[in-house]
Phi, psi and omega in degrees: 000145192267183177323288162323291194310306179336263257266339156276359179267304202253007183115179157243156186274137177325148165262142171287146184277121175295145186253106209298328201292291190342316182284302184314335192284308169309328181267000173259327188296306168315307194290315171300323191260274160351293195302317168294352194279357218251274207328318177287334170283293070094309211262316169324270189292002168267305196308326205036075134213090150254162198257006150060042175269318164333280188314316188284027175236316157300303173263057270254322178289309163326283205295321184268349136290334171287339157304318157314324168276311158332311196271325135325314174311295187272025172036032179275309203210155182218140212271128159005308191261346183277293174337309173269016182251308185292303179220164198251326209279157193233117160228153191247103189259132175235102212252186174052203180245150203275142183259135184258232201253336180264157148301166157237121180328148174296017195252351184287145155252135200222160177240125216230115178298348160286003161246340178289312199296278176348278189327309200255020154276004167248010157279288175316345176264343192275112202279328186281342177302103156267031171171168158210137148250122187274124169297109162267083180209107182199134201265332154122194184174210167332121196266314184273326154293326186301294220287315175273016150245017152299292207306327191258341195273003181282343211248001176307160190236333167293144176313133166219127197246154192220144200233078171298121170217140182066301195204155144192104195271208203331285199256047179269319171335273180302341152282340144305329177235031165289357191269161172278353141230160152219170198240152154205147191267199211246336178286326180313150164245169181238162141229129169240164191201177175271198183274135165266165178214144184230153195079216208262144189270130175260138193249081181233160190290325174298348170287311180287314152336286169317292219278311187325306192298318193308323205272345158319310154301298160333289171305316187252014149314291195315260184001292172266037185219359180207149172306343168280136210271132202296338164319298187306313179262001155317312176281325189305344173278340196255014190265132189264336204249026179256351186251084194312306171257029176198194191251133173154199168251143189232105174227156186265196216284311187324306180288271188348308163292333157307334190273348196080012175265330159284123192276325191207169199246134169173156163257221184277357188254002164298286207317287163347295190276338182264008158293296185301301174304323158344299204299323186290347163277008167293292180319302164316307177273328153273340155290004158243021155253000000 
């Protein structure tokens, strides 16, 4: 059968219809989408900050200096090694309350020693690291945790400064003055108290034995690691009328620093230069030997 004959026996092929929604869907999808994406890129490049992924994905050495000069430019970012070029110094922040082998609900804000460890054994290892600043503001947690990241950040060998903002109560205590200085600004407070225990209590002398040693241990980290004498902060644990439901002290960053557990009263830009003078006296004595 030819060609001819086909289409007169069985028809001519259906013409496509337009389809209106369709068409319509389209020019909305374009307008929501495209467009808007054209309008931001647009908002980019009059800002000079664009982020330049085209290019860098063609041209990955290009795109990424030229990404890098924009982004200087608009004083937004600075690439890593430029950074660590400028300074040396590191910090580490320890909020909330520290959390130990339990978890803590997701409504607590934690500080997790198993990431605190880490970190700052790659600071000390870290050759471009010259100095850390430790960060406060904690309500106090886990007592064997609080005490083994005082115990590892005392034992650095890098200059290191600690730095109390808002609080850094009970075993926040020994974490302020694990650094070889520490700063608290004048609004903060300490609490110190004795050691608490929670869950179930065995009512035996070895329950009291035990807690005796903990807080033993606690006093004389603090004691030698700061100017208040370990006599001085027993009592300061043992004032029964400043605490409504427990025993202790509430002293702000001045007292502190009267007491010798705080070395200076100071904020972050205090905190900062006697970290840099640290370092710049580092420098100095290994380069004259």
């Amino acid at each position: 059968m030819k060609k001819n004959d086909f289409w007169q026996v069985f028809g001519q092929p259906a013409v496509p219809v337009p389809n209106k929604k369709r068409e319509a869907s389209d020019k909305k999808v374009d307008a929501f989408g495209r467009g808007k994406q054209n309008e931001a890129e647009q908002r980019q490049k009059e800002s000079g900050v664009e982020l330049l992924l085209n290019e860098t994905e063609s041209s990955p050495e290009k795109g990424g200096e030229e990404k890098n000069r924009r982004e200087k430019e608009s004083g937004l970012y600075f690439p890593l090694g430029e950074r660590e070029e400028k300074s040396g110094i590191r910090s580490i922040t320890i909020i909330g309350q520290i959390e130990g082998h339990f978890l803590l609900p997701d409504t607590q804000k934690t500080t997790k020693y198993e990431h605190i460890l880490p970190a700052l054994v790659a600071v000390e290892e870290d050759e471009r690291a010259e100095g850390l600043l430790v960060v406060l503001n904690t309500v106090g947690g886990d007592v064997e945790a609080g005490l083994a990241i005082a115990e590892m950040i005392a034992s650095m060998k890098k200059p290191t400064v600690s730095l109390v903002l808002g609080g850094g109560h009970s075993i926040g205590v020994p974490l302020a003055v694990s650094a070889r200085r520490s700063f608290i600004v004048p609004s903060a407070t300490m609490t110190v108290h004795p050691v608490r225990i929670s869950g179930t209590v065995i009512g035996a002398p070895q329950t009291y034995f035990y807690l005796e040693r903990v807080q033993e241990r606690i006093v004389r980290f603090v004691a030698e690691h700061s100017a208040i004498s370990a006599e001085r902060l027993t009592e300061l644990m043992m004032v029964p009328d400043q605490i409504a439901t427990d025993i202790g002290s509430i002293i702000d960053g001045r007292q502190a620093v009267e007491e010798g557990i705080i070395d200076e009263v100071g904020g972050l830009s205090q905190a900062i230069a006697a970290l840099k003078e640290m370092v710049r006296k580092e420098k100095e004595e290994r380069g004259s030997l």
